[in-house]
MARVOMAR-114353 format. One record per residue (C-alpha): residue number from 1; residue in one letter; z, y negated, x. Coordinates in Angstrom, 3 decimals, always signed. Last residue first. Example, Ala and Ser with C-alpha at 12.3 -4.5 7.8 and 13.67 -1.06 7.14 Angstrom:
<nodes>
{node 2, "S", {+7.140, +1.060, +13.670}}
{node 1, "A", {+7.800, +4.500, +12.300}}
</nodes>
This chain:
<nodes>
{node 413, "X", {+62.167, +20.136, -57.807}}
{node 412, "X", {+64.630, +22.460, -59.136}}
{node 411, "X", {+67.720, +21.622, -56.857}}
{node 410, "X", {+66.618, +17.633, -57.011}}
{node 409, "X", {+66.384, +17.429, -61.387}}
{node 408, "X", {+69.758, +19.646, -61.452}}
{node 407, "X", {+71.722, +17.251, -59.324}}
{node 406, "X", {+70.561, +13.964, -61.363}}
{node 405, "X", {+71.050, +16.405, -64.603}}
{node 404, "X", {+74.879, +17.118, -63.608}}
{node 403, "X", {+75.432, +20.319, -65.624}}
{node 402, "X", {+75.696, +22.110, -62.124}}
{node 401, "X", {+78.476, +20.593, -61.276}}
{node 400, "X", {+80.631, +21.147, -64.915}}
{node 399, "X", {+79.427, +25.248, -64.658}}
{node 398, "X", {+81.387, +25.487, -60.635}}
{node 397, "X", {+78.489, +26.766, -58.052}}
{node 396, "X", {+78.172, +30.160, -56.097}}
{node 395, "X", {+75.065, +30.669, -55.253}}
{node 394, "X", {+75.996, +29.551, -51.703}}
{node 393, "X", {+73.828, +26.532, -50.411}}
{node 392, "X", {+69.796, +27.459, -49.874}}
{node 391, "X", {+68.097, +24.396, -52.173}}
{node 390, "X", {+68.010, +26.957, -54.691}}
{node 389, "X", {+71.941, +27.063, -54.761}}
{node 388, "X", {+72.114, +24.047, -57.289}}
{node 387, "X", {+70.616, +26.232, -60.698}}
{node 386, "X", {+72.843, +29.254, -59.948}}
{node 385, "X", {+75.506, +28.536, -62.382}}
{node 384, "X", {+73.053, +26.780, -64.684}}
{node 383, "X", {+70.819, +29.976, -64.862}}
{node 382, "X", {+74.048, +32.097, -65.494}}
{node 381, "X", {+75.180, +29.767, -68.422}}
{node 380, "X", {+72.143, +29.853, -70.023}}
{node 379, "X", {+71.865, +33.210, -69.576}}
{node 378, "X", {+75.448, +33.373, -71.238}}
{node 377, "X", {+74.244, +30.940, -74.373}}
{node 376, "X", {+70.907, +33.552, -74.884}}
{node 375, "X", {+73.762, +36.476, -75.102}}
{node 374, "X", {+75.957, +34.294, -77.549}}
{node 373, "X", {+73.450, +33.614, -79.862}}
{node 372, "X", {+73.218, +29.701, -80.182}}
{node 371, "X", {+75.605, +27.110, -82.762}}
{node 370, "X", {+76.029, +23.883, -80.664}}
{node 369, "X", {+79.065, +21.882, -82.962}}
{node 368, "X", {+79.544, +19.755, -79.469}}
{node 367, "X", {+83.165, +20.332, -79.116}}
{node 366, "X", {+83.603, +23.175, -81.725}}
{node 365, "X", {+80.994, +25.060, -80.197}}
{node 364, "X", {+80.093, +28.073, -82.240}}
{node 363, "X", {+78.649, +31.199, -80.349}}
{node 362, "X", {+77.182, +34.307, -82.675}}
{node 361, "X", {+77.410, +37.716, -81.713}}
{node 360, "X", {+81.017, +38.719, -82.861}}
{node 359, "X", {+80.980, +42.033, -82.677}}
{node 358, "X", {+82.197, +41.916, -79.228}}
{node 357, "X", {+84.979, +39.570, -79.839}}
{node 356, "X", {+85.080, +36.272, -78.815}}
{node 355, "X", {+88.371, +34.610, -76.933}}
{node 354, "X", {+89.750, +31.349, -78.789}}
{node 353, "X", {+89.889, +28.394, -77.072}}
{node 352, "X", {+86.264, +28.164, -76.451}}
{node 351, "X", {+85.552, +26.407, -72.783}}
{node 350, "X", {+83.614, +23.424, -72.635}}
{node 349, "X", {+80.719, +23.113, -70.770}}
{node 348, "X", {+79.299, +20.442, -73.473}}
{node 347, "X", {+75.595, +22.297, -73.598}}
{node 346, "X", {+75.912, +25.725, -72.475}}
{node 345, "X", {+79.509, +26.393, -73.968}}
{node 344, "X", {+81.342, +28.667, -72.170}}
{node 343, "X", {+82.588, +32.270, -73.749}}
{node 342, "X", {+79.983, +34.087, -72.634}}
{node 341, "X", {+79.783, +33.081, -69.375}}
{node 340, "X", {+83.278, +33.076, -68.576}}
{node 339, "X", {+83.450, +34.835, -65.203}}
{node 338, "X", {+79.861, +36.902, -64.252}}
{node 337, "X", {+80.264, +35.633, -60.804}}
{node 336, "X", {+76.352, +35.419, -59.889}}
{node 335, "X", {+73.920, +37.757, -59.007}}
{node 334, "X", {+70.370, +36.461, -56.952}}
{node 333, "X", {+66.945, +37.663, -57.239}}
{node 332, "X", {+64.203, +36.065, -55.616}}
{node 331, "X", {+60.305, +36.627, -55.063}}
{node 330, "X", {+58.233, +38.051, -52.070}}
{node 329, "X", {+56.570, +40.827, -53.965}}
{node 328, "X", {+58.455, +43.772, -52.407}}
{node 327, "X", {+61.698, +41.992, -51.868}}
{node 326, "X", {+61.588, +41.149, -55.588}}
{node 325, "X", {+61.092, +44.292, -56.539}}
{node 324, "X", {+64.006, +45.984, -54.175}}
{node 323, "X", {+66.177, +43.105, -55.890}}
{node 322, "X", {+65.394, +44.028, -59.402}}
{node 321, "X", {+65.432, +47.653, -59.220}}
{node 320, "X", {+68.675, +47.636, -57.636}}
{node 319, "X", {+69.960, +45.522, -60.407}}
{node 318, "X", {+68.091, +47.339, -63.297}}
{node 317, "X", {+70.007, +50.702, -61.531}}
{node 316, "X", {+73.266, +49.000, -62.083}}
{node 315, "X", {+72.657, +48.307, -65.616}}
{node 314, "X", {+72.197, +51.799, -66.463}}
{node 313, "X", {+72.075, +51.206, -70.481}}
{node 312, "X", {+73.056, +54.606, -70.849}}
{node 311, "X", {+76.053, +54.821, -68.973}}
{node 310, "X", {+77.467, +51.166, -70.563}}
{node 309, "X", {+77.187, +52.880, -74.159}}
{node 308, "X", {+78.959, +56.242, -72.859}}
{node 307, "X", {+81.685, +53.829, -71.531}}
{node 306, "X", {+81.621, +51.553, -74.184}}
{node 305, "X", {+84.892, +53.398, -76.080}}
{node 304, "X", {+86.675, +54.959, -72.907}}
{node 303, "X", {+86.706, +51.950, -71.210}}
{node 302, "X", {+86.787, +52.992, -67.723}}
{node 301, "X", {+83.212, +52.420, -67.953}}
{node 300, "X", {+83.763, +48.858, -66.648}}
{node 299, "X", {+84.611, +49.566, -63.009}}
{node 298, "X", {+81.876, +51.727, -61.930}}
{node 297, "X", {+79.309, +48.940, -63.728}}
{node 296, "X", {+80.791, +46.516, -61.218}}
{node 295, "X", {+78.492, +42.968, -62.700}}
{node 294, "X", {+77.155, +40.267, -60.284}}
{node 293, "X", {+75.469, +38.257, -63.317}}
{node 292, "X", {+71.712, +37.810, -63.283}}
{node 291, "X", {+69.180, +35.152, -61.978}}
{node 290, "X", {+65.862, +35.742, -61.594}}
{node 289, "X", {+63.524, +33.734, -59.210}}
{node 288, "X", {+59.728, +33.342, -59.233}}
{node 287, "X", {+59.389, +34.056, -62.699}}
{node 286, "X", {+55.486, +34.879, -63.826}}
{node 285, "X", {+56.106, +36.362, -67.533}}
{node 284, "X", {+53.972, +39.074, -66.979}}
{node 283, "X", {+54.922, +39.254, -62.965}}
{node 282, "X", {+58.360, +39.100, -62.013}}
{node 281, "X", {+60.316, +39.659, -65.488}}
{node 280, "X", {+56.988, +41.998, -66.668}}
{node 279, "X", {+57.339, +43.844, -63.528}}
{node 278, "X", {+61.409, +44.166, -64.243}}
{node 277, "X", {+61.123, +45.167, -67.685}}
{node 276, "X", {+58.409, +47.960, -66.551}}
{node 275, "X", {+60.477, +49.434, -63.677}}
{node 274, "X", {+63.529, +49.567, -66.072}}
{node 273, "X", {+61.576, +51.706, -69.278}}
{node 272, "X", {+60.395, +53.894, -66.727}}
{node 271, "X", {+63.315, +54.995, -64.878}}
{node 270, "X", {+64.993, +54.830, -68.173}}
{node 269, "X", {+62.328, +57.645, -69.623}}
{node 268, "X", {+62.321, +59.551, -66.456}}
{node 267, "X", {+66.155, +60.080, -66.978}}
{node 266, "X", {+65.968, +61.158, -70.644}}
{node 265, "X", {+62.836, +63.607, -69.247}}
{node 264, "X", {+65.032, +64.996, -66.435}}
{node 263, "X", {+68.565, +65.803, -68.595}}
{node 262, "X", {+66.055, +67.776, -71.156}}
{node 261, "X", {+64.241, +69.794, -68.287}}
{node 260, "X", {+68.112, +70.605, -67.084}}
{node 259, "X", {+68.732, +72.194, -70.327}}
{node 258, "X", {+65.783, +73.812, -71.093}}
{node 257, "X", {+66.033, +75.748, -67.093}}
{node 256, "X", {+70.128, +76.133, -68.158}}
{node 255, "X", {+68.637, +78.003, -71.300}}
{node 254, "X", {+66.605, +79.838, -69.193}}
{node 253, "X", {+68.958, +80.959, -66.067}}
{node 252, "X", {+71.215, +82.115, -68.865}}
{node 251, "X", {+68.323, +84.259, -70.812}}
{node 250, "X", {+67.942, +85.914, -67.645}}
{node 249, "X", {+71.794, +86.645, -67.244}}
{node 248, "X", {+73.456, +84.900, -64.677}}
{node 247, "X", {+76.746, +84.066, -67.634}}
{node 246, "X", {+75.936, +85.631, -70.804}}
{node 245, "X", {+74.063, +83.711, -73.287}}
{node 244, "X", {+76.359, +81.614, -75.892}}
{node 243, "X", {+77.278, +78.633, -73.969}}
{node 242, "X", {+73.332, +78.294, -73.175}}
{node 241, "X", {+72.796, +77.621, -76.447}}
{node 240, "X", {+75.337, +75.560, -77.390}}
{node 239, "X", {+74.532, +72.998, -74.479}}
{node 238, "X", {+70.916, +73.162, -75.930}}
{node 237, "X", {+71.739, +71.795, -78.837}}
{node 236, "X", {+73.737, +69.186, -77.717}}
{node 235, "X", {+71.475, +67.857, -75.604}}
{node 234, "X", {+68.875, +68.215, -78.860}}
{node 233, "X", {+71.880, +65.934, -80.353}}
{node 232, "X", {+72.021, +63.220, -77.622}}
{node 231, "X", {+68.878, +62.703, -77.118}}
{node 230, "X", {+68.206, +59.538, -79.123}}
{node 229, "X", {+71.887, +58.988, -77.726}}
{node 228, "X", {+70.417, +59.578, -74.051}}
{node 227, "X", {+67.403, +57.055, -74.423}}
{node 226, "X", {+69.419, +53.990, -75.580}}
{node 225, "X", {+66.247, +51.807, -75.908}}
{node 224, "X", {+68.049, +48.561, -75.972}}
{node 223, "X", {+65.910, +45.992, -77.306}}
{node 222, "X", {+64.569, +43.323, -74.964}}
{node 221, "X", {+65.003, +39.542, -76.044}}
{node 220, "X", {+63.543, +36.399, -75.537}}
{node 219, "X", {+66.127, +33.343, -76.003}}
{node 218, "X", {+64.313, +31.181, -72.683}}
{node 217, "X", {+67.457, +31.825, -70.482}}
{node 216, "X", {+67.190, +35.126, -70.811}}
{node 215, "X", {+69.018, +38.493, -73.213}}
{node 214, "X", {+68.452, +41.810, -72.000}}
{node 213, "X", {+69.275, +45.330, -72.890}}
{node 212, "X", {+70.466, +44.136, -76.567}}
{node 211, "X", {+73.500, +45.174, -78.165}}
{node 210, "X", {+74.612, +47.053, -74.912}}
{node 209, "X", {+74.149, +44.162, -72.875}}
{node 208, "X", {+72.463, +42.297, -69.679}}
{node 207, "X", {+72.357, +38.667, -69.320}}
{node 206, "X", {+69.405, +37.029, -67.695}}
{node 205, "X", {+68.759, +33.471, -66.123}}
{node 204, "X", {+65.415, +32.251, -65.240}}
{node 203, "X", {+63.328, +30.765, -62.539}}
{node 202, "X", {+60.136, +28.672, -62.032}}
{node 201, "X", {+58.731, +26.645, -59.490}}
{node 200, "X", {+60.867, +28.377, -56.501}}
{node 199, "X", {+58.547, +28.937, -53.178}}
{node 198, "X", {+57.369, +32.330, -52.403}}
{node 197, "X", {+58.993, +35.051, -49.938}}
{node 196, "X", {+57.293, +36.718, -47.358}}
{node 195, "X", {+56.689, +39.554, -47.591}}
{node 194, "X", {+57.575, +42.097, -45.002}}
{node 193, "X", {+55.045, +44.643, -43.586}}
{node 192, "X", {+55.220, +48.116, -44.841}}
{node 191, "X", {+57.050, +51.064, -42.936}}
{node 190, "X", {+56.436, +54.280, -45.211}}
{node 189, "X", {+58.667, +56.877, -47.249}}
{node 188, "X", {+56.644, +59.788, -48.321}}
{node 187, "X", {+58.320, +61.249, -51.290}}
{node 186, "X", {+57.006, +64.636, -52.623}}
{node 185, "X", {+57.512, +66.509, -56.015}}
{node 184, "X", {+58.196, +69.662, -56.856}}
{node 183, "X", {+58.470, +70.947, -61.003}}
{node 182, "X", {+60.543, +69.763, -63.813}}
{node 181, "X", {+63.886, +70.511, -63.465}}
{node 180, "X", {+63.726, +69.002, -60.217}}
{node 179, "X", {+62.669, +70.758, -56.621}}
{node 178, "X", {+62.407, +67.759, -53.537}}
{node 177, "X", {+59.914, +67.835, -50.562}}
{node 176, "X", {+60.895, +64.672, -48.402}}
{node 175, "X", {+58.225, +63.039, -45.833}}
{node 174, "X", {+59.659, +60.339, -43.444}}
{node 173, "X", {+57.664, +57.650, -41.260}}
{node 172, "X", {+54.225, +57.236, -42.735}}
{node 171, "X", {+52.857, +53.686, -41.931}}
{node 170, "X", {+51.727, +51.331, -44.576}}
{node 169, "X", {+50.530, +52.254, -47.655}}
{node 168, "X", {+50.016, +55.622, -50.067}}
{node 167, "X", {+46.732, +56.075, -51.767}}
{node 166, "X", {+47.265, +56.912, -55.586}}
{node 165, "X", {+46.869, +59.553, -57.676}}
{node 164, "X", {+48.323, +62.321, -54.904}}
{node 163, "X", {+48.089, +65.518, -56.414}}
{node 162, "X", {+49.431, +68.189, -54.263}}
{node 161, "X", {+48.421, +71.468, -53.209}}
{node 160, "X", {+49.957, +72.525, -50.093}}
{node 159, "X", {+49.073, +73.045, -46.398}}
{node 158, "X", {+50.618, +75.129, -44.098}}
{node 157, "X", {+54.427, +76.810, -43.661}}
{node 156, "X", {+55.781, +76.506, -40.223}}
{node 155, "X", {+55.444, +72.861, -41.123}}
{node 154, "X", {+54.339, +71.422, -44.443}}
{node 153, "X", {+51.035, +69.634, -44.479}}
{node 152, "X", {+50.071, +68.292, -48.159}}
{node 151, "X", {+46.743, +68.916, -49.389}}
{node 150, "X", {+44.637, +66.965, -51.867}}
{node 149, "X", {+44.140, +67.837, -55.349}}
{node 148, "X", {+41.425, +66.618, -57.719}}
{node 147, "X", {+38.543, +66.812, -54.906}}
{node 146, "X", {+37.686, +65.128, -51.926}}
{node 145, "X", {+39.466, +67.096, -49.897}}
{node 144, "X", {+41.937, +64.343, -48.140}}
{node 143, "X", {+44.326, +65.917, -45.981}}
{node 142, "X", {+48.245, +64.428, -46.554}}
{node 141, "X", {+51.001, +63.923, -43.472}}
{node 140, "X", {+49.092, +62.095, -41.623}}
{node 139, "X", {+50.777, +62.291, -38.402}}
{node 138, "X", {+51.447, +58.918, -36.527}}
{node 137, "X", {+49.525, +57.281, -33.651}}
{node 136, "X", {+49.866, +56.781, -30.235}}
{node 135, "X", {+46.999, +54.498, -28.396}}
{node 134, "X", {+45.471, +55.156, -25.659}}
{node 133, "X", {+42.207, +53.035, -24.881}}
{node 132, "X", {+38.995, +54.520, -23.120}}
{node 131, "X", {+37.204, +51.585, -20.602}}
{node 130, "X", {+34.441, +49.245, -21.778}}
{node 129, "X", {+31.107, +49.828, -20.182}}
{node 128, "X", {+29.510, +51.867, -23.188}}
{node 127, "X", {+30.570, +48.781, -25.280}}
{node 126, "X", {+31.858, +50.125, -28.863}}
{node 125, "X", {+35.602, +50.739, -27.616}}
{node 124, "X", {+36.569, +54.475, -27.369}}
{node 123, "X", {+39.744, +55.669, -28.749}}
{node 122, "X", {+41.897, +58.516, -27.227}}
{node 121, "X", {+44.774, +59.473, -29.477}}
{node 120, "X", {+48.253, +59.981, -28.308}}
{node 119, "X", {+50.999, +61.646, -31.126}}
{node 118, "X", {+53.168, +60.770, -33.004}}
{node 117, "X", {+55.826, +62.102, -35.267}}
{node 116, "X", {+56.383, +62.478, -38.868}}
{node 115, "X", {+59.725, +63.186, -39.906}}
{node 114, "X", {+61.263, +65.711, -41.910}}
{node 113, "X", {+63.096, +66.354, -44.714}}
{node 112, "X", {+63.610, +69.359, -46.974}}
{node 111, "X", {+65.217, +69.057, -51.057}}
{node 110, "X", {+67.395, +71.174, -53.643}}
{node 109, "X", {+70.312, +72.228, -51.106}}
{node 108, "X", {+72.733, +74.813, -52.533}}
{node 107, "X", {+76.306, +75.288, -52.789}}
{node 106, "X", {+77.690, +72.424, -50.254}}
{node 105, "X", {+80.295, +72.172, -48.380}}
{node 104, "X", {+82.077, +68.967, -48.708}}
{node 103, "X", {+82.121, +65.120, -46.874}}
{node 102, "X", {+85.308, +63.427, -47.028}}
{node 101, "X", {+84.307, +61.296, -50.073}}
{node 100, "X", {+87.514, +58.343, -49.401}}
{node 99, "X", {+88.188, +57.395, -53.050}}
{node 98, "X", {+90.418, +54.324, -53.192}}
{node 97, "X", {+88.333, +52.912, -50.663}}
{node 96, "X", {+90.353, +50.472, -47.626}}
{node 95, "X", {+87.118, +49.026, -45.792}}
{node 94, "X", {+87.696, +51.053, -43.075}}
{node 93, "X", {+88.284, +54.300, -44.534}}
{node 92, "X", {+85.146, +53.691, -46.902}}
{node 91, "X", {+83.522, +53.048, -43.452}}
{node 90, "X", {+84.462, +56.196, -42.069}}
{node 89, "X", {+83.382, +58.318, -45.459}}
{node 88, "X", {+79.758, +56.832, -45.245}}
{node 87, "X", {+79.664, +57.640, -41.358}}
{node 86, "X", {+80.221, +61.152, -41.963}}
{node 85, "X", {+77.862, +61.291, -44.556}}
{node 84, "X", {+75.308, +59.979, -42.603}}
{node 83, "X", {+76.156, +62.617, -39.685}}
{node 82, "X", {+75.479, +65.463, -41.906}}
{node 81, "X", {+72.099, +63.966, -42.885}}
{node 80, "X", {+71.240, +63.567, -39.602}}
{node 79, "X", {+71.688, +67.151, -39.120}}
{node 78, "X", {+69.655, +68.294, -42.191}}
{node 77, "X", {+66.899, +66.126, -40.627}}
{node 76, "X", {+67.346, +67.543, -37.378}}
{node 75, "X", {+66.707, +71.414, -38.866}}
{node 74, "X", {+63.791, +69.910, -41.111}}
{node 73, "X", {+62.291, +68.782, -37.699}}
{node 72, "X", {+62.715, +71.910, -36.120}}
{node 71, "X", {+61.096, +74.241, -37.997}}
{node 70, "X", {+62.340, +77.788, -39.184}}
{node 69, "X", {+61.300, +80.890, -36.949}}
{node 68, "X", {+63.897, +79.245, -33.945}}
{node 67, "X", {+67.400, +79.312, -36.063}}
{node 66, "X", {+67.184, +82.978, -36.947}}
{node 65, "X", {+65.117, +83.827, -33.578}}
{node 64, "X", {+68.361, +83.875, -31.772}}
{node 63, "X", {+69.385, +82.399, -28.210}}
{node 62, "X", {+66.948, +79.180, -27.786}}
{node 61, "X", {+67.119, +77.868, -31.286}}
{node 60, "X", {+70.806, +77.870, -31.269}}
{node 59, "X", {+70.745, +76.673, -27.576}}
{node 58, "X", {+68.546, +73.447, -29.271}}
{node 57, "X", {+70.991, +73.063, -32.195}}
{node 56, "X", {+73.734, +72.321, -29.604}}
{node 55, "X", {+71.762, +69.974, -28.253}}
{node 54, "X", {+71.555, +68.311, -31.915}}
{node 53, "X", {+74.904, +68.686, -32.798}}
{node 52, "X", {+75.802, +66.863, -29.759}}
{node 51, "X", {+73.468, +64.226, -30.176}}
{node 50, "X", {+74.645, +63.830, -33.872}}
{node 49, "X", {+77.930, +62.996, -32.631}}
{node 48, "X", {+81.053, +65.680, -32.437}}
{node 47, "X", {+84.817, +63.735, -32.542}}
{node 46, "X", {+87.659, +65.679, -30.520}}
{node 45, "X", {+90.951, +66.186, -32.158}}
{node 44, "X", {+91.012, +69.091, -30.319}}
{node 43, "X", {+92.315, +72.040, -33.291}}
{node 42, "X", {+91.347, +70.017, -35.808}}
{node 41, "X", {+88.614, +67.715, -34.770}}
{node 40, "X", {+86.645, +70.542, -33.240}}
{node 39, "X", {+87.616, +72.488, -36.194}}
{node 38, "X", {+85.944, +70.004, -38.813}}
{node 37, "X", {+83.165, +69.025, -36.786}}
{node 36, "X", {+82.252, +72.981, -36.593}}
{node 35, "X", {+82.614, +73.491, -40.024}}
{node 34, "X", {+80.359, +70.149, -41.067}}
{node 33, "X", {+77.882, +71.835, -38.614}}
{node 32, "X", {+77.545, +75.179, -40.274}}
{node 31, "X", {+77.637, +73.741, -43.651}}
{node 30, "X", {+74.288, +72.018, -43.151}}
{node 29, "X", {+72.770, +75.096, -41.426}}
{node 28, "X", {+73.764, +77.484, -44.039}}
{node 27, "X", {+72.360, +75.275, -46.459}}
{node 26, "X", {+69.340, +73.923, -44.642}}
{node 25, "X", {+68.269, +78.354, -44.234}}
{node 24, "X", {+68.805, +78.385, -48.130}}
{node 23, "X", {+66.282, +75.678, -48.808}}
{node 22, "X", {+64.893, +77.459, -46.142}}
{node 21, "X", {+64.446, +80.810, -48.231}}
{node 20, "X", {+63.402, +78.622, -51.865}}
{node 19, "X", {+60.405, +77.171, -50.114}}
{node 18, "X", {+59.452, +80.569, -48.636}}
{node 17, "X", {+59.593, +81.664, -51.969}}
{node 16, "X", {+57.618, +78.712, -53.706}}
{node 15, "X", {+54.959, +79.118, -51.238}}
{node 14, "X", {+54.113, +82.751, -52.474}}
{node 13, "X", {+54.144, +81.638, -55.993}}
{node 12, "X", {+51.811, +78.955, -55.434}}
{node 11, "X", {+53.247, +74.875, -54.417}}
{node 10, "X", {+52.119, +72.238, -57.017}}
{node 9, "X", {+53.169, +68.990, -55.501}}
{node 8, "X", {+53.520, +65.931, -57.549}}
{node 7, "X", {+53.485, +62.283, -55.890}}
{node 6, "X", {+56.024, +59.722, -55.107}}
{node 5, "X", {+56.013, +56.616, -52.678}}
{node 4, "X", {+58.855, +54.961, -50.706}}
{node 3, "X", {+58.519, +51.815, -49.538}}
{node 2, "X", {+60.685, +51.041, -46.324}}
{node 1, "X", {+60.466, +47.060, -45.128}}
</nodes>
């Protein structure tokens, strides 16, 4: 398991520049090798791997001192990269995609990769008889000072400041340098040991919203903090201003500096918001499994009226945030078919004739007479959907089977 952790870097003046020149260099490099698996296909119809590319890259570095003054392990990263996207628009070939992504030149690159390799350290056992033992060992990619700021090692460049608040874990495999509005940050992704998962005792069933955020099985709620239309008129704002400065002028490059900064902090503030609901799903309240519909966000802001409403609530990124959590922590997360939840009854399972509108956010039973919010009814519904898979069959169940309490007492138990 990868586990990716993030830490500020404040790079001087003088660092910044030589930052700024190989983001450049990755451009030029990053193009140059889509162009030349473009015309080899066109004018051959011969396919180049990343080996290729790679050798190639080697009698680059060889011949001209433009390739060979900038490291080598951000050159093979940008190369990699090239062949991921590659890959990415083959399979959505395969699969049938409405939108292949053939892979485009790009303007400017705003991040460096490279990997940390090994290297064979001598260790000598306590005994004065015992033997020396090799063993490889991966770079460290941060010095320890001792002080406020440690050091980060960049190649072909040195060491720069960086504050690292926390200790990172596991093994060191991939370090990424990244410019935002903001400032420079770092992402050192490391190989953790798996978790293994717990055993169910307690689980819950969640329906996401735009009224609410989140609705579960137990009727708690979380508001909706819509963070981009509390924005929404400083964005404006600041979209007016930069319309009126001349294009690349120094007052441009500012007002786009404001505006970006803006963009960042609304997208901080959901990051945040999200990794705190789904600690206190896992941990506060102490649910072993969560249960949420298996919704296609893409899909349903093609209506033009909740589409700015579904954007902001970023549903899909509380899904991914869910399931990487509960990987982490050895817990569950499962999605279920999202089909009539809202409009089933969680008590009598029957089905209300008459389809309910958004604003209406009450659900009335005329079966059964059950009267519940409809958001708290739907996690009821998704919890019951799910409630006879825990025993490891396909979390895909019909709402009259699991309502059987016989079959609901042995999947819980």
């Amino acid at each position: 398991m990868k586990q990716t952790f993030k830490y500020r870097v404040y790079p001087t003046k003088t660092e910044e520049q030589w930052l700024f020149a190989e983001f450049r260099h990755q451009k030029q490099l990053q193009n140059y090798m889509l162009q030349m698996r473009n015309q080899m296909w066109d004018y051959g119809s011969k396919s180049v791997s990343m080996y290729d590319q790679i050798n190639h890259l080697k009698d680059l570095r060889a011949a001209t001192s433009h390739y060979s003054e900038h490291p080598q392990d951000m050159q093979v990263s940008t190369i990699k990269r090239v062949n991921a996207a590659h890959e990415h628009f083959q399979r959505r070939c395969c699969e049938g995609a409405e939108k292949k992504g053939y892979p485009k030149f790009k303007r400017s690159v705003r991040s460096l990769t490279w990997e940390l390799r090994k290297y064979t350290k001598v260790v000598r056992r306590k005994t004065k008889d015992a033997p020396k033992q090799t063993i490889r060992v991966r770079q460290n990619p941060i010095r320890e000072t001792g002080t406020r700021y440690n050091r980060l090692k960049v190649p072909k460049l040195g060491e720069v400041k960086i504050r690292q608040h926390r200790p990172f874990i596991g093994d060191p495999k991939e370090v990424t340098l990244k410019k935002t509005a903001r400032g420079w940050y770092v992402f050192i992704v490391c190989e953790v040991p798996d978790t293994i998962p717990c055993v169910p005792k307690s689980a819950c069933g969640i329906d996401v919203g735009t009224h609410k955020f989140l609705t579960d099985s137990d009727g708690e709620t979380e508001d909706n903090p819509r963070f981009y239309r509390q924005a929404e008129r400083k964005l404006a704002k600041l979209q007016r201003d930069l319309s009126r400065k001349q294009y690349r002028s120094r007052r441009w490059y500012k007002a786009k500096d404001a505006l970006a900064k803006q963009h960042d902090i609304v997208a901080c503030q959901r990051l945040d918001f999200i990794a705190k609901v789904v600690y206190k799903l896992f941990h506060h309240k102490d649910f072993d499994v969560v249960v949420a519909e298996k919704l296609k966000p893409r899909n349903m802001v093609k209506n033009r009226h909740l589409a700015k409403s579904i954007s902001d609530a970023s549903w899909g990124m509380f899904f991914d945030w869910c399931k990487w959590a509960a990987k982490r922590d050895g817990k569950h997360f499962h999605q279920v078919p999202p089909h009539y939840t809202s409009q089933t009854c969680s008590k009598c399972c029957q089905k209300s004739p008459i389809k309910l509108k958004l604003s209406e956010r009450m659900f009335h039973c005329k079966s059964c007479g059950l009267k519940l919010d409809r958001d708290h009814n739907a996690a009821l519904n998704i919890l019951h959907r799910a409630a006879c898979a825990l025993r490891g069959e396909v979390w895909d169940a019909i709402l009259c089977e699991t309502r059987n309490p016989l079959l609901q007492q042995a999947c819980w138990s």
